[in-house]
ZAMAR-531759 format. One record per residue (C-alpha): x, y, z. Coordinates in steps of 0.1 Angstrom, whole numbers, padded with zeros to 4 digits, always signed. Example, Ala and Ser with C-alpha at 12.3 -4.5 7.8 and 13.67 -1.06 7.14 Angstrom:
// ZAMAR-531759
+0123-0045+0078 +0137-0011+0071 
***
This chain:
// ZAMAR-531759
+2702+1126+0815 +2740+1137+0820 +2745+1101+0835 +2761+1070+0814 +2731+1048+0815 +2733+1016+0829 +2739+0984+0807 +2747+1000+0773 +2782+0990+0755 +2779+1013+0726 +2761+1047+0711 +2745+1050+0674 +2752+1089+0678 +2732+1100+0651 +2716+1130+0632 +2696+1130+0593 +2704+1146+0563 +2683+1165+0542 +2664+1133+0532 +2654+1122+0567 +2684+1094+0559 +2696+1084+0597 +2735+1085+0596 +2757+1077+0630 +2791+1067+0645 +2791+1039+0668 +2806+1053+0701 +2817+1027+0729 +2802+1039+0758 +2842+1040+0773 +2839+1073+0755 +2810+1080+0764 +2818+1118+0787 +2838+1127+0753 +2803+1120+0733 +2781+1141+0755 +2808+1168+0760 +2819+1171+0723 +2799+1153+0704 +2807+1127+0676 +2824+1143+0647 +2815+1140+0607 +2831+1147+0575 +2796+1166+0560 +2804+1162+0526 +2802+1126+0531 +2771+1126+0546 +2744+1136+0517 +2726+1169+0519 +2743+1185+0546 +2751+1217+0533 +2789+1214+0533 +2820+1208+0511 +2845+1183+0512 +2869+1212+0524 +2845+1223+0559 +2853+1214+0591 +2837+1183+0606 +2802+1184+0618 +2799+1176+0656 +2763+1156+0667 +2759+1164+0700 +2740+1135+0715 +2701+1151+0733 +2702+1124+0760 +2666+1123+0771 +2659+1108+0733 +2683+1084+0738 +2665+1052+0723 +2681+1013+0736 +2673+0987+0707 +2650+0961+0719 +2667+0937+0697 +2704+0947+0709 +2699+0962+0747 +2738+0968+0750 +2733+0995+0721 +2713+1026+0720 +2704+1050+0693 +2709+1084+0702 +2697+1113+0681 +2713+1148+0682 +2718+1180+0665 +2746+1194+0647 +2772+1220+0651 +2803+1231+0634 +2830+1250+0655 +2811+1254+0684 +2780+1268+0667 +2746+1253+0659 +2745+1242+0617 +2716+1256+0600 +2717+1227+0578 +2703+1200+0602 +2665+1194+0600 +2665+1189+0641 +2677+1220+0651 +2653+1235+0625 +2622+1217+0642 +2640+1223+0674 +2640+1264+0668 +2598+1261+0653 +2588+1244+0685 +2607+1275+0705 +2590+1298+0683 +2555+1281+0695 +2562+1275+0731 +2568+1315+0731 +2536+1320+0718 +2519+1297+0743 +2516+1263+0721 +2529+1229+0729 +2533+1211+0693 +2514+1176+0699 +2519+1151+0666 +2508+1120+0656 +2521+1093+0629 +2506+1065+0608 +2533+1055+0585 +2525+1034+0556 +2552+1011+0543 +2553+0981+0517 +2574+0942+0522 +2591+0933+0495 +2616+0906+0478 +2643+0912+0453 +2629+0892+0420 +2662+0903+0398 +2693+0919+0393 +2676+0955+0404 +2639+0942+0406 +2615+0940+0435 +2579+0928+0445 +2554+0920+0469 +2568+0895+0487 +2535+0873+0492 +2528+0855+0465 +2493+0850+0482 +2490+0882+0486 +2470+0886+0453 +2433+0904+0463 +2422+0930+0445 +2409+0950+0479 +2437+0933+0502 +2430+0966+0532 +2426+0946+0564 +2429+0912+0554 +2430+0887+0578 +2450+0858+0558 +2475+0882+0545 +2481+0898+0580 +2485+0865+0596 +2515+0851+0572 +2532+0885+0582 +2522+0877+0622 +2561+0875+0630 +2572+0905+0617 +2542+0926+0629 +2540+0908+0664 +2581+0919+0665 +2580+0954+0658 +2548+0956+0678 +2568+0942+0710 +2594+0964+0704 +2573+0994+0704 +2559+0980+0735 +2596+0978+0754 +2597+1014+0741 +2571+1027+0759 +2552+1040+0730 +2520+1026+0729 +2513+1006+0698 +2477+1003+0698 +2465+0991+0661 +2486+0972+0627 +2467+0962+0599 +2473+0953+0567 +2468+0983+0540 +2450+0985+0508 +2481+0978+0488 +2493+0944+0485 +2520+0935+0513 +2511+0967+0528 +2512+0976+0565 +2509+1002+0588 +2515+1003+0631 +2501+1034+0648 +2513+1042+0684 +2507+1068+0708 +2513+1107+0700 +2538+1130+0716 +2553+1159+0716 +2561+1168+0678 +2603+1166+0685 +2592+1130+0701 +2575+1117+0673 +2603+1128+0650 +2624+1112+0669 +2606+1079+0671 +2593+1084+0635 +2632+1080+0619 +2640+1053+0646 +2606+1035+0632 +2618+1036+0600 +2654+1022+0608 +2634+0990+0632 +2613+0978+0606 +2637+0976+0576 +2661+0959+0605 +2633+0934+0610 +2623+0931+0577 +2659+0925+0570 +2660+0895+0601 +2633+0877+0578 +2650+0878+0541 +2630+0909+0530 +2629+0950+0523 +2608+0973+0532 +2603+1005+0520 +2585+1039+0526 +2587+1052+0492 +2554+1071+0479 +2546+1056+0445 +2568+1019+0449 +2540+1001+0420 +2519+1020+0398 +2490+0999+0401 +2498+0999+0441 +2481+1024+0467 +2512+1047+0477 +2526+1049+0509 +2514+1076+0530 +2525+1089+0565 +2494+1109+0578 +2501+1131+0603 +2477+1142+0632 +2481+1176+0647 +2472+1192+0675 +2486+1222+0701 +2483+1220+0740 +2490+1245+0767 +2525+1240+0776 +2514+1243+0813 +2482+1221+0820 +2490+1203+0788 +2451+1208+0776 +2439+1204+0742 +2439+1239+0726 +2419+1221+0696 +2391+1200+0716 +2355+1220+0715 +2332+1194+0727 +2306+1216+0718 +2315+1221+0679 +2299+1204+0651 +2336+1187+0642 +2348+1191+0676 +2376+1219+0670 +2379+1253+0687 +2388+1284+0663 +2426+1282+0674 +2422+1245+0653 +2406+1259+0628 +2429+1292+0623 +2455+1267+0622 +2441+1242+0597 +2434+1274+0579 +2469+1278+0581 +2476+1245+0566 +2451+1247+0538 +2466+1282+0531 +2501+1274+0529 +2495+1240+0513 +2508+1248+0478 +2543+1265+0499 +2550+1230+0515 +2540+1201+0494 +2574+1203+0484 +2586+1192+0522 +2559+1171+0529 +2563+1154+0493 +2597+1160+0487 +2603+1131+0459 +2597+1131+0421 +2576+1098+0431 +2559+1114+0453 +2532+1131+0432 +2526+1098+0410 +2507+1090+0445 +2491+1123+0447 +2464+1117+0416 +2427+1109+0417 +2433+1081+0395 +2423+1049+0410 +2452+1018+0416 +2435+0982+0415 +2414+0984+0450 +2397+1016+0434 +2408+1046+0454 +2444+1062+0456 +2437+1076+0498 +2457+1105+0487 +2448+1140+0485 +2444+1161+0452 +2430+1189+0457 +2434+1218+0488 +2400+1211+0512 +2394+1196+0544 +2365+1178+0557 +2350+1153+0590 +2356+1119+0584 +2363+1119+0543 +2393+1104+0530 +2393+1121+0500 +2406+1154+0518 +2433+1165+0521 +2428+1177+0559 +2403+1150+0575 +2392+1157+0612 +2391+1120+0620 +2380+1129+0657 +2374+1161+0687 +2405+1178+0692 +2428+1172+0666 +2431+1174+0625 +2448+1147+0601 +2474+1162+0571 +2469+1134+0544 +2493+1149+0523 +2525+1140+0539 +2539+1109+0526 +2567+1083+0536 +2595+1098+0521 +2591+1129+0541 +2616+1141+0565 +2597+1140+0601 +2617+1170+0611 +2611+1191+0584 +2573+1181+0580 +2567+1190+0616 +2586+1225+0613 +2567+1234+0583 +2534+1223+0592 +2540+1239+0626 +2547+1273+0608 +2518+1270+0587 +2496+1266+0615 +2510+1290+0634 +2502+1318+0604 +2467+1306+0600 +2465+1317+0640 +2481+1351+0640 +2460+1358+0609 +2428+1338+0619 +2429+1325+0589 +2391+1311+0578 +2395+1278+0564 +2367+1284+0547 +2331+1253+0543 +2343+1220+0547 +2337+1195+0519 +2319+1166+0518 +2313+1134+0494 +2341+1119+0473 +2363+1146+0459 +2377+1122+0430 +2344+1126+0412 +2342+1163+0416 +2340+1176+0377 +2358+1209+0369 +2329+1232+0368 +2322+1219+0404 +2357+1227+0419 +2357+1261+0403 +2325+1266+0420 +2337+1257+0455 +2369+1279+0447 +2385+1245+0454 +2424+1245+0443 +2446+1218+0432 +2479+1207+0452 +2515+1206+0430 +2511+1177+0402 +2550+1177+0400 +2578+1184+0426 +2594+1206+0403 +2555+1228+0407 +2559+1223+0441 +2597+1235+0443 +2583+1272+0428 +2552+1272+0452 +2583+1265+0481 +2601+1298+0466 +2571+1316+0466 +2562+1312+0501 +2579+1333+0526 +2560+1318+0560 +2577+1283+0549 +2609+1303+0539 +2611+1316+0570 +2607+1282+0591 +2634+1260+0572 +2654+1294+0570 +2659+1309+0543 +2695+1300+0534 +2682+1266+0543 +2651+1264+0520 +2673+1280+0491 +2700+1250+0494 +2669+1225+0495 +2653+1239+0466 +2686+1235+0448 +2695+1202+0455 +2652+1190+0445 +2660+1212+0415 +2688+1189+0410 +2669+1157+0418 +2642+1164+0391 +2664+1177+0365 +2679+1140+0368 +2651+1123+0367 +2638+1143+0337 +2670+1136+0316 +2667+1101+0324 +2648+1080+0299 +2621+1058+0316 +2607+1021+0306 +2573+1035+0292 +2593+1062+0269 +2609+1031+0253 +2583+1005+0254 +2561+1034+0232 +2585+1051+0213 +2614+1032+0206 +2600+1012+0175 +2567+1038+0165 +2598+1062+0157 
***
């Protein structure tokens, strides 16, 4: 699409920062032949993690037209998502163009990148100054996953986004309420992996604008409640042949229904685990949902420990069907660009290596004693982002596929994010300490 579209007054020309954070100029579509042919321009230093000084030259998003997005709830404005460049050149700082050069890197070998989403997310009200909670105040169940009563006092909001996703053209085809309270989740249709990027940050952006329409916030963060299942964004994977579009993971004929390219590649993923928790999980929160020990309903649905296994929530990998595999590990705080790229590159390794993955596991892993994981050879995932900031350093495959100047400036600025958090002195730290000492 070179061609102003039809209808649409303005352009969100947007791009995310190292968080996944959407940022944009509105552009009136007037200007719209200066958009396309320069792009929209940025002070970087301004933006968050972008890499750049407040003495650089302005960042330029140049628009990719065929993912330009029209909001259902505003159809004179579109959201357009593009990737950066600074004096003519492509910034190695911008998570698109990262995934965008990954999924070159496959097609050369002869692999479409096909991904999946089921992002997990929470409704909430502000209860004080800084203070929030589940909105519902019926919303009390011990084991609220699926209910009925609680998913019908939030029919407005799901019916919404669900219509929405609908105008889109992305096939929603399931919402239910989660196991935490005031907990949803909306799956729709997968795509190519730069697709479901794409939709994944819009997604995020729709339903805190609805949420918003109806007095409330929503959030995506990994750990919001400590007696709360976390939020979770499992990811499905799968690769294709670019030409006849088959599924290069579908064996019909296999006990789990996965060819050896699927399971090189989870191979892969198990493998290089360790090296990319900290892009998958990139928040200090985000391993306080990573733990075996049970919230209210009685099982976290996160991953501990580095296995994979059929249909088994307790794994990290779970092959939920023929053809593809599901990373549980990925969580909502994860940037969708980055995820892709490093699970891609993961895969990819487990392929060119033929990496085994090894006996799948079976049963409920939270039980497992010690003595019983060291006989399986079974390894733990990162308990803390700063663990899984050194596992990141460590592992040149990951290295390679942020880039290396990239994945050093990421490091730094998580280095800097739990060094924060660790000087900052918490609620429980003062509600045990401040009077026993």
């Amino acid at each position: 699409m070179s061609h102003r579209p039809d209808g649409i007054d303005y352009f969100f020309c947007s791009f995310v920062e190292l968080s996944g954070a959407p940022k944009a100029k509105l552009v009136p579509a007037t200007h719209f032949d200066d958009m396309v042919r320069e792009g929209a321009g940025f002070a970087g230093f301004a933006c968050g993690k972008i890499g750049q000084g407040p003495h650089d030259p302005d960042l330029m998003a140049i628009p990719d037209l065929d993912a330009l997005t029209v909001l259902p709830w505003r159809k004179e404005v579109a959201w357009v998502p593009g990737n950066l460049h600074v004096n003519g050149q492509s910034w190695p700082y911008c998570p698109r163009t990262i995934l965008a050069r990954q999924l070159e890197i496959a097609l050369q070998k002869g692999y479409l990148f096909q991904v999946g989403v089921e992002p997990e997310f929470m409704l909430l009200k502000k209860t004080g100054e800084s203070d929030y909670a589940p909105w519902d105040p019926l919303d009390t169940a011990g084991k609220p996953c699926y209910d009925l009563r609680a998913l019908y006092r939030n029919l407005d909001v799901m019916t919404t986004l669900i219509r929405y996703m609908q105008e889109l053209g992305w096939d929603p085809y399931a919402n239910d309420h989660e196991d935490a309270n005031c907990q949803f989740e909306i799956n729709w249709r997968y795509s190519t992996a730069m697709t479901t990027a794409d939709r994944h940050t819009f997604f995020r952006w729709m339903v805190r604008t609805v949420a918003e329409q109806h007095g409330l916030w929503a959030t995506f963060m990994p750990k919001p409640f400590a007696h709360l299942t976390g939020n979770g964004a499992h990811y499905h994977l799968s690769l294709a042949d670019p030409g006849s579009g088959d599924n290069l993971f579908l064996d019909e004929k296999d006990e789990l229904g996965l060819t050896q390219v699927a399971r090189w590649f989870m191979g892969g993923l198990l493998h290089h685990a360790r090296g990319m928790s900290a892009v998958l999980a990139p928040l200090v929160n985000s391993y306080k949902r990573l733990i075996r020990g049970a919230p209210r309903s009685g099982a976290t649905w996160a991953p501990v420990y580095v296995t994979y296994g059929a249909a088994n929530r307790t794994q990290m990998i779970r092959i939920p069907g023929p053809g593809r595999i599901e990373n549980r590990m990925v969580d909502g705080a994860a940037n969708p660009y980055l995820a892709c790229a490093a699970m891609l590159a993961a895969g990819l390794d487990g392929i060119e290596r033929r990496i085994d993955p090894g006996p799948a596991n079976h049963g409920n892993l939270y039980e497992l004693d010690e003595a019983e994981l060291r006989r399986r050879n079974i390894s733990f995932l990162p308990t803390t982002l700063r663990e899984a900031l050194e596992c990141l350093a460590c592992d040149e495959v990951i290295r390679a596929a942020l880039g290396s100047e990239y994945c050093d400036y990421y490091i730094a600025c998580k280095q800097e994010e739990w060094s924060q958090y660790h000087q900052s002195i918490s609620r429980w730290e003062v509600d045990h300490y401040l009077l026993t000492y």
